[in-house]
C-alpha positions in Angstrom: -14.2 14.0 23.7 -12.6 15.8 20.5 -14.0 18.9 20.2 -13.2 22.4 17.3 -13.7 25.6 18.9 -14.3 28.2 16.6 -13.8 32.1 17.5 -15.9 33.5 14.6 -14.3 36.2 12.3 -14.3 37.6 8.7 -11.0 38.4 8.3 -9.6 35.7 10.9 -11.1 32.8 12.6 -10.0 31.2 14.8 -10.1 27.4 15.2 -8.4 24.7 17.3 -8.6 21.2 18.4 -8.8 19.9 21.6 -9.5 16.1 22.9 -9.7 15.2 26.6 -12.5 14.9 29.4 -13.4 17.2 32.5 -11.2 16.3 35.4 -8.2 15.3 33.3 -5.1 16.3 31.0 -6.7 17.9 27.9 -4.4 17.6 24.7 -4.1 20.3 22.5 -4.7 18.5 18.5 -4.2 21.5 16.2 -4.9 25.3 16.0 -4.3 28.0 13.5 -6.9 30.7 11.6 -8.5 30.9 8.7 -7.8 34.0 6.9 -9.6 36.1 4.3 -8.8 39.4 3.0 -10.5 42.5 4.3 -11.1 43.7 0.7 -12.8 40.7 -1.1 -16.5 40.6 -1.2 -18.1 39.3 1.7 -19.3 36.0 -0.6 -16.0 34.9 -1.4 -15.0 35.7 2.2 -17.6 33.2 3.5 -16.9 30.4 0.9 -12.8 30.8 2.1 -13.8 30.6 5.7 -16.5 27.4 5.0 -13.4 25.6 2.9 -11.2 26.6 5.9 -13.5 24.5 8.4 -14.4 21.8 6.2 -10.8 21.4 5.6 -10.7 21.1 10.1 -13.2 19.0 10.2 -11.8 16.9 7.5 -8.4 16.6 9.2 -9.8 16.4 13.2 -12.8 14.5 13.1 -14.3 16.4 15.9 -17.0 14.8 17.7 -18.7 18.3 18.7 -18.1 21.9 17.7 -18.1 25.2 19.9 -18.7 28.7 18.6 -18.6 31.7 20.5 -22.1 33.1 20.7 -22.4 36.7 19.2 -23.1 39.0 21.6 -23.9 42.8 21.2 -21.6 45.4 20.6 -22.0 49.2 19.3 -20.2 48.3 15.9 -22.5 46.7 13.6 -20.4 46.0 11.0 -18.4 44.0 13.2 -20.8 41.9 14.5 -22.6 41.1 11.3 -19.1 39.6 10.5 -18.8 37.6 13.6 -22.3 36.3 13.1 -21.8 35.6 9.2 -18.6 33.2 10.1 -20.1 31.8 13.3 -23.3 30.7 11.1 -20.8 29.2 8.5 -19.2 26.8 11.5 -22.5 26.3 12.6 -23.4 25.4 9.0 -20.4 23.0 8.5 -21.1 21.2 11.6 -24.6 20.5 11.3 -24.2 19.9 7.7 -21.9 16.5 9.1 -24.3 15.9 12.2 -22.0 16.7 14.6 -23.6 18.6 17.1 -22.8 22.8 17.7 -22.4 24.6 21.2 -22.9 28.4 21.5 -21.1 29.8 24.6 -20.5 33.5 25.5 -17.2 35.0 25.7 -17.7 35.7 29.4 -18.5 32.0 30.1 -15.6 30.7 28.0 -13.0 33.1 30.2 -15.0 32.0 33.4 -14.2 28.2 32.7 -10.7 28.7 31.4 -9.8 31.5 34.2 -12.4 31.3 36.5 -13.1 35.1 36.0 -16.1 36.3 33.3 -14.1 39.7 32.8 -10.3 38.3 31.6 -8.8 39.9 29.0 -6.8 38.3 26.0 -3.7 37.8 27.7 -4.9 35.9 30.7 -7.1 33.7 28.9 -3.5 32.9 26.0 -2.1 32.8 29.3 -4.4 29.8 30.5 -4.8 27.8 27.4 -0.9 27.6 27.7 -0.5 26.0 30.9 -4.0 23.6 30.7 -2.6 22.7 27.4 1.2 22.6 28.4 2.3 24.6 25.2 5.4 26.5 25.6 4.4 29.6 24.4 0.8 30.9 23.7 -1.4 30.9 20.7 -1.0 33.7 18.2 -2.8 35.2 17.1 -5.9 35.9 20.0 -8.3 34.5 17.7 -6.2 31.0 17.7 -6.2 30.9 21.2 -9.7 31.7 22.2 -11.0 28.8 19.7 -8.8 26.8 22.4 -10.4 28.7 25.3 -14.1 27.5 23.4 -12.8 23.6 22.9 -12.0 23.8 26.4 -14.7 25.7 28.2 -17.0 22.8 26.2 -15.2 19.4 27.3 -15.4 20.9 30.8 -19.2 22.3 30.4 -20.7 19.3 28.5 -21.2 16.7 31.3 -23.0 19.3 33.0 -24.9 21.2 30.0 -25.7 17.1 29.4 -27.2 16.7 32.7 -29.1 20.3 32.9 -30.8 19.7 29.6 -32.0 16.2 30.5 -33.6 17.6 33.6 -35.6 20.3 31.5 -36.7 17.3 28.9 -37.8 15.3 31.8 -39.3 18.2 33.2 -41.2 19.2 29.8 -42.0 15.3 29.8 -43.7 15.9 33.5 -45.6 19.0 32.2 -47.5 17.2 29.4 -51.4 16.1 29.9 -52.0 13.0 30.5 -55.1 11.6 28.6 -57.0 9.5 31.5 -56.9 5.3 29.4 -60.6 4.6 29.7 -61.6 1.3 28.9 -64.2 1.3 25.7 -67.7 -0.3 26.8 -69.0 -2.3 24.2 -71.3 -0.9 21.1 -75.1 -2.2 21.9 -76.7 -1.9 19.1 -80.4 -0.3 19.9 -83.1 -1.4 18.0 -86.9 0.3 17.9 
């Protein structure tokens, strides 16, 4: 499985490539951020960043994407930012077909340290030695898109399962119109 995490950001986002399955070696493919400067309008900020990802998605040929979900925080401003970039990857991906995976920052530091409260340096910390880099990812942003490419290829089989179960269950829950065999039409006559 190749899959582009994407750490959503206006003025750097992060994005990396990593192929592998659960349960084995995982092989670090590329990662870097896109940039955009803090004082261009917000419009050309969003076409940079959807160039940025095309231009990943181009190279890579991922076969799924993860974006960290926006989550709530006191400063607005920052969060419309995250959710502006996030919606661009989202955007790029589905634009291609290739399916998109929202995960949480807490459930991407669980899966990569096995604690939902890390901080930056124990999750670079992490994605260096499952990736067998020498050093780790700079900037943060780099290396949580590795942390999201990650936390996916070792979610998905199970994510895969759980959501078959709830379709299956769905399917269960449906009515179920009784097959009644039709009588035949006699035609009454007075």
């Amino acid at each position: 499985m190749r899959v582009l995490g994407v750490d959503p950001g206006l003025t750097r986002c992060g994005v990396g490539v990593v192929e592998g399955v659960a349960g084995r070696p995982l092989t670090m493919l590329g990662v870097g951020v896109v940039r955009t400067a803090s004082d261009a309008e917000l419009g050309h900020r969003l076409v940079a960043i959807e160039r940025g990802i095309e231009e990943w998605l181009d190279e890579h040929r991922p076969e799924y994407v993860a974006v960290e979900r926006v989550f709530a925080q006191h400063n607005v401003r920052t969060v419309m930012g995250t959710a502006q970039a996030s919606a661009v990857a989202m955007l790029c991906a589905s634009r291609r077909g290739i399916p998109v995976a929202l995960h949480t920052p807490s459930e991407v530091k669980a899966a990569v340290t096995g604690s939902g409260r890390a901080d930056k340096a124990q999750v670079g910390a992490m994605v260096t030695r499952l990736l067998r880099l020498d050093a780790p990812p700079k900037p943060a942003d780099a290396a949580d898109a590795l942390a999201l490419a990650i936390c996916h290829i070792w979610r998905a089989p199970a994510l895969n399962r759980l959501q078959q179960a709830h379709a299956a269950a769905a399917a269960a829950r449906l009515p179920r119109v009784p097959r009644t065999a039709t009588a035949p039409v006699r035609k009454v006559t007075r």
